[in-house]
C-alpha positions, 0 to 999 in steps of 0.5 A: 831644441839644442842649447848653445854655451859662450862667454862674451862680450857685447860689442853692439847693439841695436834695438827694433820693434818695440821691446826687442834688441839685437846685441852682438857678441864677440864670444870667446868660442863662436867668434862675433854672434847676433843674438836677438834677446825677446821683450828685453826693453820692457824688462827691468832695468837689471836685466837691461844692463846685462845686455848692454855694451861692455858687458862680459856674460855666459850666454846661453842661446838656440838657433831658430831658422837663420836667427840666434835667440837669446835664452839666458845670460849669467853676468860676469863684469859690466866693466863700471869703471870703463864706462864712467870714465869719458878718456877710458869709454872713448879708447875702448870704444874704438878698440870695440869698433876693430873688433867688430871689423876684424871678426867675423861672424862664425869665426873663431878668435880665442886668443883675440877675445883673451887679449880683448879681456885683458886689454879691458882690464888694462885700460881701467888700470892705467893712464890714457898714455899707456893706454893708446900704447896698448891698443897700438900693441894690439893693432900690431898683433891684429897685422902680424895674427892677420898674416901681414908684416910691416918691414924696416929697410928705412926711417923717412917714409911709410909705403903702406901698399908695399908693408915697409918703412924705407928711405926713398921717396915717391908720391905713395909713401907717408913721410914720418918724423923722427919721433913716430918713426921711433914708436914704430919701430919699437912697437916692430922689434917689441921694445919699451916705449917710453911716453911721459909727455902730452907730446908723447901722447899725441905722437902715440895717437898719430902711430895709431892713425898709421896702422889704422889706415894700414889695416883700412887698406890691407884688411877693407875695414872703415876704422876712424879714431876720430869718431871716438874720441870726443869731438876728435880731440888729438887727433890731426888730419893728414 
């Protein structure tokens, strides 16, 4: 039997039969990974924890017929700190759904998994302002790694079909404001962004819908900011 080595994340999970779970594991070495863990809700309750979402451990595992079998998982970080705080679990829940959309099983994505880590550790450290500003940074990493390039010929509207920000009108382009136009363009060309409003932060979260509805149309993903922030709060329809 050949044993398999990875660090990585739990991004999911789900439970069957009566004991068992399936957990999925954004890993730093195999990509996104389904590896089903035996007898694990009947265990104690350390053992439960090391396979719950937002925990970081070395995974050891083998594969049996077309199904990966957890054998062993050594904690590093369980990520407290995210998950008692309801403003950091909601933005690093939604950052853990791109991820599960974006990677795909088998592939490899180490720089992803090593800004994911240092995203995580971002959020605990910061306010909820700079934090949507970090994940925004990440959606325009996610675009440019993915092969895709957002052009600037403009300020008034966005044609997510054509990849621009232009200046003509037609009944495809979403109109922006001044204001959003600005983050943008500053998230594009790699300036500061500086938010020190409840305002800012609300044009942060519209930025954020933007470039989800981009990487929807670009990419076939189903992400939705709202299902992971408490009862949709901030986030306005369009």
């Amino acid at each position: 039997m050949k044993f398999i080595k990875t660090k990585g994340l739990v991004i999911r999970k789900r439970d069957i039969g009566e004991a068992d779970r399936i957990i999925t594991v954004f890993s730093e070495n195999f990509g996104k990974i389904d590896l089903l863990v035996k007898g694990i809700r009947k265990s104690k309750k350390r053992d439960q924890s090391s396979v719950d979402l937002l925990t970081l451990s070395n995974f050891t595992f083998y594969k049996k017929g077309d199904s990966y079998i957890l054998n062993n998982i050594d904690s590093i970080d369980f990520f407290y700190d995210l998950k008692m705080d309801i403003e950091k679990l909601e933005i690093t829940s939604y950052i853990l759904s791109i991820v599960n959309e974006i990677v795909l099983p088998g592939e490899r994505k180490k720089e992803f998994f090593l800004r994911l880590k240092k995203g995580l550790n971002f959020i605990i450290e910061n306010n909820s302002d700079r934090n949507y500003l970090m994940t925004l940074k990440m959606m325009n990493w996610i675009i440019k790694s993915e092969g895709y390039q957002i052009a600037i010929d403009g300020e008034k509207y966005f044609s997510i079909s054509e990849s621009t920000i232009l200046d003509n009108s037609n009944e495809k382009v979403i109109p922006l404001k001044k204001e959003l136009f600005n983050i943008l363009n500053s998230i594009e060309r790699n300036e500061k962004i500086f938010m020190d409003s409840e305002e800012g932060k609300t044009n942060l979260i519209e930025a954020i819908l933007l470039y989800e509805k981009y990487l929807n149309y670009h990419l076939d993903t189903r992400l939705n900011l709202k299902k992971h922030l408490l009862e949709g709060t901030h986030v306005k329809h369009s």
